[in-house]
C-alpha positions in Angstrom: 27.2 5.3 29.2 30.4 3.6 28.6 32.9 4.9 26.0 32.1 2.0 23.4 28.5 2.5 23.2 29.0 6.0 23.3 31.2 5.6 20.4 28.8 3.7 18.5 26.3 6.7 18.8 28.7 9.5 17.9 29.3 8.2 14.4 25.7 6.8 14.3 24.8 10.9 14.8 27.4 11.7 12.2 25.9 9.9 9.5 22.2 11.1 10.7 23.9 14.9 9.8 25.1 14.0 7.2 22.6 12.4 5.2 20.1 15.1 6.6 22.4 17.4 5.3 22.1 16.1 1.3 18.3 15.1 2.0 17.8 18.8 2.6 18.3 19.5 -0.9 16.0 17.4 -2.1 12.4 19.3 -3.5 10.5 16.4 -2.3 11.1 15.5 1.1 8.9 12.8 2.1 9.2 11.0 -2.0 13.1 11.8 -0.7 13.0 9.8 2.3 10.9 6.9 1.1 13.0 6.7 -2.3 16.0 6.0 0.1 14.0 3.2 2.2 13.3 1.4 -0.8 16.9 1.7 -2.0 17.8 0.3 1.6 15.7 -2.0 1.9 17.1 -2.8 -1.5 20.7 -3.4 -0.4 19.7 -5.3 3.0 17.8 -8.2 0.9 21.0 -10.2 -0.5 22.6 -9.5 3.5 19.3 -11.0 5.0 19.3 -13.7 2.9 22.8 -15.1 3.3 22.5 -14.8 6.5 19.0 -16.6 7.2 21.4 -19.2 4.7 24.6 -19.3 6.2 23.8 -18.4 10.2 20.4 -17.8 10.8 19.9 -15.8 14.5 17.2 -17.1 16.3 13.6 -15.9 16.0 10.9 -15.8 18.5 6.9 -14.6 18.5 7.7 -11.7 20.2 10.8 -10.5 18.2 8.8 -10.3 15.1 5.8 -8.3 17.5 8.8 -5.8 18.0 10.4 -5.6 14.6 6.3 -5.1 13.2 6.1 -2.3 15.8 9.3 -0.9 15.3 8.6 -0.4 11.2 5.7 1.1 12.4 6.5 3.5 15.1 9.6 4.5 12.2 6.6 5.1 9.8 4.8 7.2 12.2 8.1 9.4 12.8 8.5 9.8 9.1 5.3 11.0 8.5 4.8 13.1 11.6 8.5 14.9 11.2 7.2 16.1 7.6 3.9 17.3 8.9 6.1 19.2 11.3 8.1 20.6 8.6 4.9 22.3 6.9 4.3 24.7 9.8 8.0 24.8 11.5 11.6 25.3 9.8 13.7 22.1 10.6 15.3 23.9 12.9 12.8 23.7 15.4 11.2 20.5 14.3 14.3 18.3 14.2 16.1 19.4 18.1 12.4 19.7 19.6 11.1 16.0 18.7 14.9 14.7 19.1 14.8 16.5 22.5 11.9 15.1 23.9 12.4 11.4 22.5 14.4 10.4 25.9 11.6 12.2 28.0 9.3 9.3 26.6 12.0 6.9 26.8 12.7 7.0 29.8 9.0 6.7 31.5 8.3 3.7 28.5 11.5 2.6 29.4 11.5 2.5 32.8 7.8 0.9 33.0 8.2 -1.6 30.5 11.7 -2.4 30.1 12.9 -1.3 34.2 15.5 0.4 32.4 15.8 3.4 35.3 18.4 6.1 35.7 20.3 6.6 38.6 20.4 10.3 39.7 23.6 11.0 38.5 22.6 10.3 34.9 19.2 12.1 35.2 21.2 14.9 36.2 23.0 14.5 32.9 20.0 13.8 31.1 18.5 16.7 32.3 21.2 18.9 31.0 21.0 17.7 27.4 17.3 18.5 27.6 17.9 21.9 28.8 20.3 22.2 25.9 17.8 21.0 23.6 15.1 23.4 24.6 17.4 26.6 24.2 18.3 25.2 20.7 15.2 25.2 19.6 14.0 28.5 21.6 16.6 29.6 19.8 15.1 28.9 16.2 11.4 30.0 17.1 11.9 33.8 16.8 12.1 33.0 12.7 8.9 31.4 13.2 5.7 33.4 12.5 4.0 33.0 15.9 0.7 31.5 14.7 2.5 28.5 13.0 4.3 27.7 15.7 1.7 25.5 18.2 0.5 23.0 15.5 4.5 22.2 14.2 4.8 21.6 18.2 2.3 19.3 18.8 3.6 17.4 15.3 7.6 17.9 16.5 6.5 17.0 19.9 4.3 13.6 18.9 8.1 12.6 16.5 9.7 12.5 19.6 7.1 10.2 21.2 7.4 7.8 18.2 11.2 8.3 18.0 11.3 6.4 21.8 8.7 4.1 20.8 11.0 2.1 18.4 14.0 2.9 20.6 12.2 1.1 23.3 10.9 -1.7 21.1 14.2 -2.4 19.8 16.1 -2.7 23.0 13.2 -4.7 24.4 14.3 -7.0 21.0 17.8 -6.9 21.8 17.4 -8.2 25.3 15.1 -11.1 24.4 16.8 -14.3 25.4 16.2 -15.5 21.8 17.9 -11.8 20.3 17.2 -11.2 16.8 20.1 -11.0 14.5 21.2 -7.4 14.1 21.3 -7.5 10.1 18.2 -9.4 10.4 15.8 -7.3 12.6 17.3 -4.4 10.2 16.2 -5.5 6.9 13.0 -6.7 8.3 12.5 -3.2 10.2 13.2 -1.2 6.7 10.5 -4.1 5.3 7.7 -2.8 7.3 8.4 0.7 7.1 7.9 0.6 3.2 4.9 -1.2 4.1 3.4 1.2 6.7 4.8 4.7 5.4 3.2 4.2 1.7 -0.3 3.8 3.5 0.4 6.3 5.7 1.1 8.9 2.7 -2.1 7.9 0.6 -4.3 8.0 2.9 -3.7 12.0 2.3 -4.4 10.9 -1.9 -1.3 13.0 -2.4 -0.3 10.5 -5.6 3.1 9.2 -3.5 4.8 6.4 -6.1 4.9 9.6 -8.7 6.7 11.7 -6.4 8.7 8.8 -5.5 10.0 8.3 -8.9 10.1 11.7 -9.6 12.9 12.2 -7.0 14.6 8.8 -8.0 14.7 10.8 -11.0 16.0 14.0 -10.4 19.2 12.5 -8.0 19.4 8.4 -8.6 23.5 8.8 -6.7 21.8 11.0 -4.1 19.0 8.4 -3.4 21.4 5.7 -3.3 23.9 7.4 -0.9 21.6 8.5 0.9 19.7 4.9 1.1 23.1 3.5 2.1 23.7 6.0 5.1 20.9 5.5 6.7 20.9 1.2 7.4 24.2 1.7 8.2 23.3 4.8 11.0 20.7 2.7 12.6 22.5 -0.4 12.4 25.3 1.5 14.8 22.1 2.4 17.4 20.6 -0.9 17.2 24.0 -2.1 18.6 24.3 0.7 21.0 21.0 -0.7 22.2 22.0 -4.1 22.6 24.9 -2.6 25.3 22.9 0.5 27.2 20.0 2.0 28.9 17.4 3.1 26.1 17.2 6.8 27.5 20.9 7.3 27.7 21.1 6.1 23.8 18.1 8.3 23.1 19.7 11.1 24.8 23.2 10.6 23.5 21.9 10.9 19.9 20.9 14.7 20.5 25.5 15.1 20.0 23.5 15.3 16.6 22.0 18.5 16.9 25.5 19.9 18.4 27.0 18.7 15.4 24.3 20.0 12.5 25.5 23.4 14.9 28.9 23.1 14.2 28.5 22.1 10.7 25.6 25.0 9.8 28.4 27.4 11.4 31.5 26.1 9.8 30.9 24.6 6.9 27.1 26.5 5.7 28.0 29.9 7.2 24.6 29.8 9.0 23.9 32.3 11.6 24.2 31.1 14.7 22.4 32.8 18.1 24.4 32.6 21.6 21.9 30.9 22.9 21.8 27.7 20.2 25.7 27.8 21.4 24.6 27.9 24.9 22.3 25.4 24.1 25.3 23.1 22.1 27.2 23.4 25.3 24.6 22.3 27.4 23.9 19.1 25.2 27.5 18.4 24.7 28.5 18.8 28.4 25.6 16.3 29.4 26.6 14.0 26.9 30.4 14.1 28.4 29.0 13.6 32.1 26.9 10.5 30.6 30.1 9.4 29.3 31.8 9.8 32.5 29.9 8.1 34.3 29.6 4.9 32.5 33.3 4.5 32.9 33.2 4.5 36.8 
C-alpha cells in the first residue's frame, strides 16, 4: 500500500473513532446514525450542484448501477451493525464485522474486479486478521454465552456488506468514465436515506419520531457528527481510486487499534493483554502493507 494511500486511510480511521466515539452517547443509535445522513446528505447538496454547474464529471450506466448499490449495501451495514449491537457489546460487533470485511473483499475483489494479492501482502493481511480475531476474543468473555452466536452471524453479515460497497466503489473509481468523487458521494448518502428508512419500517418501529427525537436532544452533535462522516468516506473513496480494495479494507482495521488506544488513554477502559496483542498484530500488518507498497 503506498504511503499516500495509506495516509488517506489513517485519518479516514481517525475520524470513523471519533465520530463513533460521540455517536456512542447518543440514546438512539440507529435515529442517531440516520439523523446524521440526512444532515450529510444535507451539506453535500449545494457541493453536488455547483459542481454538476461548474465541472460536471462524467457519468455512465454503470456508475449510477454502482453508486445505487453502494447506498444500498451502506444501508444494509447500517441496519445489520445495530441488529448486532442488541445481542453483542460494540466491542465485539465493531472489530468482528470490520475484521472480516477484507476476507470478503478480497474473494469479491479478486473475482470481479482481478484485484489479487501477492503473497507478501496476504501475509500481511493475514496478520491484521489474526489481530482482529484476538480483539474481539478478547471482548467475548463479557458476553453472556447464549447471546453471543446470533450478534455473530449479524457482526459477521456487516462485514460482508462493508466489502460490498468497498468493492462497488473501486469498481466506480476504475470506470474509464470515473464518477466525480464529490458526486458519487452525495449521490451515495442520496440512496442510503432512501434504502435505510425502508429498511427500519419494515420492523414498524415509528423511525421519523426517533429521528427527530435525537435531532432534538443534540442538533451540534447531529451536525458534527453529519459532517465527519462525508468527509471520512470521501478520504476512502480516494484511497480506492489509488489501491487494491482488500488492502484499503484491511488498512481501515488501524481503526480498531486506535478506538484501543483511545478507550485506554483517554476513557480509562480496561484493556486485556490479549486486545493489546491483538492491536500489535493489526498495527504490525498494517506497517508491512505499508512497506511493501513502497518497494
Amino acid at each position: 500500500m503506498p504511503l499516500f494511500v495509506f495516509g488517506l486511510v489513517f485519518a479516514s480511521a481517525a475520524i470513523h473513532v471519533a465520530w463513533n466515539a460521540i455517536g456512542k452517547r447518543s440514546e438512539d443509535k440507529v435515529a442517531f446514525a440516520l439523523a446524521t445522513l440526512l444532515v450529510s446528505t444535507t451539506l453535500l447538496l449545494p457541493v453536488f450542484a455547483a459542481r454538476r454547474l461548474m465541472m460536471p464529471g462524467p457519468w455512465c450506466g454503470e456508475g449510477l448501477v454502482c453508486v445505487a448499490f453502494s447506498g444500498l449495501f451502506e444501508a444494509l451495514y447500517f441496519a445489520l451493525l445495530f441488529s448486532a449491537y442488541h445481542h453483542v457489546d460494540l466491542s465485539v460487533a465493531y472489530p468482528l464485522s470490520r475484521g472480516v470485511a477484507p476476507v470478503f473483499a478480497l474473494v469479491a475483489g479478486g473475482l470481479l474486479l482481478n484485484d489479487w494479492l501477492t503473497v507478501p501482502e496476504g501475509l500481511a493481511v493475514g496478520t491484521v486478521l489474526a489481530g482482529v480475531g484476538l480483539v474481539s476474543l478478547s471482548a467475548w468473555h463479557r458476553e453472556a454465552t447464549g447471546r453471543i452466536g446470533l450478534g455473530v452471524l449479524f457482526a459477521v453479515a456487516t462485514g460482508a456488506m462493508i466489502a460490498g460497497y468497498h468493492v462497488v466503489d473501486r469498481r466506480a473509481m476504475t470506470l474509464a468514465a470515473k464518477p466525480d468523487l464529490y458526486e458519487f458521494l452525495f449521490l451515495k448518502h442520496v440512496f442510503i436515506v432512501i434504502f435505510l428508512p425502508l429498511l427500519l419500517l419494515l420492523r414498524g418501529n415509528g423511525v421519523w419520531k426517533r429521528v427527530a427525537g435525537e435531532w432534538r436532544r443534540s442538533p451540534a452533535t447531529v451536525v458534527a457528527v453529519g459532517v465527519m462522516t462525508p468527509l471520512a468516506y470521501f478520504l476512502i473513496l480516494s484511497a480506492l481510486t489509488q489501491g487494491n480494495v482488500t488492502l484499503v479494507s484491511a488498512g481501515r482495521n488501524v481503526g480498531i487499534a486506535l478506538s484501543t488506544v483511545v478507550g485506554k488513554l483517554a476513557l480509562d477502559e480496561q484493556v486485556r493483554p490479549s486486545r493489546w496483542l491483538g492491536t500489535a498484530l493489526i498495527l504490525g500488518g498494517i506497517l508491512a502493507l505499508v512497506l511493501l507498497g513502497t518497494h
